[in-house]
N, C-alpha and C positions, 0 to 999 in steps of 0.2 A: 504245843498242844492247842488244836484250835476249842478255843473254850464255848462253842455252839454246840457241839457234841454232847459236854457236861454239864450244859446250864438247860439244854431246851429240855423239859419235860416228854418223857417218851410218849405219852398220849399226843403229841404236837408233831409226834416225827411223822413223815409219809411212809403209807404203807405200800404193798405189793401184793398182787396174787397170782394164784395160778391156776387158767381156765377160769377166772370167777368163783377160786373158793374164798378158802380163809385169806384175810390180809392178814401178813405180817410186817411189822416196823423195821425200816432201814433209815441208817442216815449214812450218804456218801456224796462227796462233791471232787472231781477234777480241778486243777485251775494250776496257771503259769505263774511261779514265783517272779515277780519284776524287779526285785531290789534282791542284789546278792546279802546271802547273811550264811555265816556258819552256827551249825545247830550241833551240839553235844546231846548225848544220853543221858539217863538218869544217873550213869553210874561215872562216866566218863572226867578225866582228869587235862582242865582245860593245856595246863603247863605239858603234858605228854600228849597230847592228841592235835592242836592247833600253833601256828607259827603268827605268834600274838603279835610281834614288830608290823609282819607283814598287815596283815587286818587292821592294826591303826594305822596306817602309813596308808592306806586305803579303805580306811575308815566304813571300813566293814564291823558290822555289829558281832558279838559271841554272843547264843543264844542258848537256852536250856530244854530242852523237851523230857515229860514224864516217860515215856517210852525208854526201854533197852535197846539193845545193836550198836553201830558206830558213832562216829564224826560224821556228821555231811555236810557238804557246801551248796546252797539251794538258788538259784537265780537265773536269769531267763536261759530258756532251753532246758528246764528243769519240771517234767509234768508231779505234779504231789498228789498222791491220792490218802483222803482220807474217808476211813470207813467204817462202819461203828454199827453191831447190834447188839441184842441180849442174845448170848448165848446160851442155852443148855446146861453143859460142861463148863464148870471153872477151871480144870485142868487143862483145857484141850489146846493148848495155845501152836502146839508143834501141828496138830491138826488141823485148825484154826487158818495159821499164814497155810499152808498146803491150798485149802483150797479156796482161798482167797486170792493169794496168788497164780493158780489157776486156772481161776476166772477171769483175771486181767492178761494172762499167756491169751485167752484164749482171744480175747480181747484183741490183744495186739496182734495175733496171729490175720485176723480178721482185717484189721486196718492195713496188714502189706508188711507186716515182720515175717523172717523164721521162725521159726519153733523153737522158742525160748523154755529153758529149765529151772528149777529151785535145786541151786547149792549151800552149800554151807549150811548156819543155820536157818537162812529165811533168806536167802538175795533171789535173785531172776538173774539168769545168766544167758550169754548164746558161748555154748563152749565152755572155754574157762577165761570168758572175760566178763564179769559184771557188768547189768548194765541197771540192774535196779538194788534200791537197798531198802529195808521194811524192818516195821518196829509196831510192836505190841503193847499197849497199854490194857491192864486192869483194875476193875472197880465192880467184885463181886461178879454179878454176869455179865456186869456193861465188857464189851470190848470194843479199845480201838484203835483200829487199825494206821500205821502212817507206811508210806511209801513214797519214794522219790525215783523216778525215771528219767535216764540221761537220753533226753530226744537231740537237742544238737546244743549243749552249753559251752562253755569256755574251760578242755577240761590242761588248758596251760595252770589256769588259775585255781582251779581245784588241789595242784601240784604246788601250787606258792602258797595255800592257805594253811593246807594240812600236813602233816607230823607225817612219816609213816605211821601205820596205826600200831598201839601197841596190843593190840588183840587182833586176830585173822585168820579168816578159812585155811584148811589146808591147799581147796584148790586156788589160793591166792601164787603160793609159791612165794614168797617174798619180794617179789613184782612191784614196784612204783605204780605210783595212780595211773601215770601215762601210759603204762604199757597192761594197768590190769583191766582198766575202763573200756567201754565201747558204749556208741550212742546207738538211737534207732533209725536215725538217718543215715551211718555208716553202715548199717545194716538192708538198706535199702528204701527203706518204708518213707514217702513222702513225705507223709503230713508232719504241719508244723505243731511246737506242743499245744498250741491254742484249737486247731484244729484236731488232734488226738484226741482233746479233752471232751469234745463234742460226741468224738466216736464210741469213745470208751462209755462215756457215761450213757449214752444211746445204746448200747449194750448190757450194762450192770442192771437198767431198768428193765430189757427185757426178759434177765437171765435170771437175776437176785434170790426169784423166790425158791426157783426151781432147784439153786446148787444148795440151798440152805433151809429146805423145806420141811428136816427132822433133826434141826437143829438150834433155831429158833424159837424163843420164848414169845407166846403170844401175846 
């Protein structure tokens, strides 16, 4: 959980508008994981989800995050997006990843991907291969968002880190990482995650207000 999100005072956060009307408050930032680490859920059982020998033996850290969803392994070739408003709706969460999610399809569509989906509960897929996994954190109206996109990572080692999972989409099919994963560079799309992070976010600032305009607490 990046703790910027929860500690900065939402009068601090930057706003957005549309045409020059009302601003409202967003906080999101892109950026390239450089040190591998595997991350758990809030609810997640490290002994069933992560292959603990292997991660000391390559003294990779196990980490915790407040958010729900899976295991992920984060590390270069890895774009994370975090994204964070007041929302309206404290229920809306199903709604919520929808279109947040996207907004970063559209995102990526933009930078040179396919026309990427939302499966399961909240992933980004092309097909039935994942390529992105997202998790929702709440606090009242705060929401926030995390996401992790596989631009071009090591996904051998995603496959020696982690467990099979023991919770999974139906369109998972009982699939191994190697064969469930797909990046965005096998999908064609050049840029690297460092350069993605540039595009996306040059996008979310011009988009933000507009897809969250009646849904946002001012």
């Amino acid at each position: 959980m990046d703790n910027w999100v929860l500690n900065l005072p939402k009068e601090l956060w930057p706003k957005y508008s549309i045409n020059n009307a009302v601003k409202s408050p967003f906080l999101f930032r892109f950026f390239e994981t450089k040190k591998d680490v595997v991350v758990l859920s809030s609810s997640n059982k490290v002994n069933k989800e992560v292959n603990q020998e292997e991660c000391h033996k390559n003294n990779i850290p196990i980490l915790r995050r407040k958010g729900g969803g899976g295991t992920v392994v984060l590390g270069q070739g890895c774009l994370i997006l975090t994204f964070a408003f007041y929302g309206k709706d404290v229920f809306g969460n199903s709604r919520y990843f929808q279109m947040i999610n996207q907004m970063w399809i559209n995102a990526l569509e933009k930078a040179g991907c396919p026309k990427l989906t939302q499966q399961g509960i909240s992933d980004i897929s092309y097909f039935n291969k994942k390529i992105a996994g997202t998790s929702i954190f709440r606090k009242k109206h705060l929401l926030v968002y995390q996401g992790s996109l596989l631009v071009n990572p090591n996904l051998e080692l995603i496959s020696k880190l982690l467990c099979h999972p023991s919770r999974e989409p139906d369109y998972r099919g009982g699939r191994s990482h190697d064969q469930f994963l797909t990046t965005t560079q096998n999908l064609g799309c050049k840029l690297n995650a460092s350069e993605l992070a540039i595009f996306c976010h040059k996008y979310f600032e011009e988009n933000v207000s507009q897809y969250f305009k009646n849904d946002v607490l001012i």
